[in-house]
C-alpha positions as CSV (number, residue, x, y, z in Angstrom):
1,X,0.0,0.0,0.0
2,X,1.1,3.4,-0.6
3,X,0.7,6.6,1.0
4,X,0.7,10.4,0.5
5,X,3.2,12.4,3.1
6,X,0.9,14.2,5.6
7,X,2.9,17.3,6.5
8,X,0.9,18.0,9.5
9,X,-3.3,18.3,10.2
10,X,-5.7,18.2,7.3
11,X,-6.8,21.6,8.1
12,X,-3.7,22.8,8.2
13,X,-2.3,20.9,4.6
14,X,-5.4,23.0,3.1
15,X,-4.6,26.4,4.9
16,X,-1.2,25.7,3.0
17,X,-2.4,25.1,-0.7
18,X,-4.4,28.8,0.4
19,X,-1.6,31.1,0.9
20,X,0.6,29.3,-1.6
21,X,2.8,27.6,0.2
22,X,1.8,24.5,-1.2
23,X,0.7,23.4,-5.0
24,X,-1.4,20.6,-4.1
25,X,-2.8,18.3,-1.1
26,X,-4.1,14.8,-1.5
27,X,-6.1,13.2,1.5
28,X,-7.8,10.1,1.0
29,X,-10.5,8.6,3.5
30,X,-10.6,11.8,5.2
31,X,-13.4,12.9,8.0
32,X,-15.6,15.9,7.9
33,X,-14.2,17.0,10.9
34,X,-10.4,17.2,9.5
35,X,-11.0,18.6,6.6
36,X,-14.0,21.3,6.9
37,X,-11.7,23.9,8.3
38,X,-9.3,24.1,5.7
39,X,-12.0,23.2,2.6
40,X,-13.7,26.8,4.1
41,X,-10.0,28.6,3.6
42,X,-9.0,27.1,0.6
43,X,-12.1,27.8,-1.4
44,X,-12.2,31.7,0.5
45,X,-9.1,31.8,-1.3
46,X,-9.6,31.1,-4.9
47,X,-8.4,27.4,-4.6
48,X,-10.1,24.5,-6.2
49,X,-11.5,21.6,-3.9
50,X,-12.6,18.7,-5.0
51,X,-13.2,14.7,-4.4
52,X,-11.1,12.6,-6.0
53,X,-13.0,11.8,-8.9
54,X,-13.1,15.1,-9.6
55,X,-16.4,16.7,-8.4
56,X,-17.2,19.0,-5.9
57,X,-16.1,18.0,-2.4
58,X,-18.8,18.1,-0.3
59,X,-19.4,16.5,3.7
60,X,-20.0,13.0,1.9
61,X,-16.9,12.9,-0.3
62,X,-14.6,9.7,0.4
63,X,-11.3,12.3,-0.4
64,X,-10.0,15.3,-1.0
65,X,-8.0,17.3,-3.8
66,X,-6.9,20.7,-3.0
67,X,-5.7,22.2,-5.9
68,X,-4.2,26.0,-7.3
69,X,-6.8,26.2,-10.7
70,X,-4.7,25.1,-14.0
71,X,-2.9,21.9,-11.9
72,X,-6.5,20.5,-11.2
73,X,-6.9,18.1,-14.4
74,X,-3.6,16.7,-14.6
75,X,-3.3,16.1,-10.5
76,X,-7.0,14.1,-10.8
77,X,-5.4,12.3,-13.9
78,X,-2.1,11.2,-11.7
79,X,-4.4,9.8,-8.9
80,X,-7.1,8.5,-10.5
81,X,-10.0,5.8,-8.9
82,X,-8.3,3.0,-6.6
83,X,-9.6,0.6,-9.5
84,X,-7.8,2.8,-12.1
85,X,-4.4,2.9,-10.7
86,X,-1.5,0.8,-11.6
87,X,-0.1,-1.8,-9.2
């Protein structure tokens, strides 16, 4: 199994991809109350969050893709559905 390097609490990995310190973060199986912080920051600043299939992210999604706009596509490409990945 692999894993995506947490650099510290959801919220905070999202608060990150807000004031540009980061590109991208990735979390997988995530729980509304990690995540809903930072999804309210990220989006108040102009950043894209979605599930990772690519929709919206909302309180049901089973991931989450925070994103700066034009990276959006080919980040969702790279990750992919569980079934869709290589092993």
């Amino acid at each position: 199994m692999q894993r995506v390097r947490m650099l510290g609490m959801a919220a905070t990995d999202l608060a990150w991809v807000a004031d540009g310190s980061l590109d991208a973060s990735v979390m997988f199986d995530n729980k509304l109350w990690d995540t809903s912080a930072g999804v309210l920051i990220a989006r108040e600043a102009g950043v894209e969050v979605l599930d990772v299939d690519g929709t919206r992210h909302t309180f049901n999604s089973r991931g989450t893709v925070a994103v700066a706009g034009p990276l959006a596509a080919e980040l969702l490409g790279l990750i992919g559905e569980p079934e869709q990945r290589p092993i």
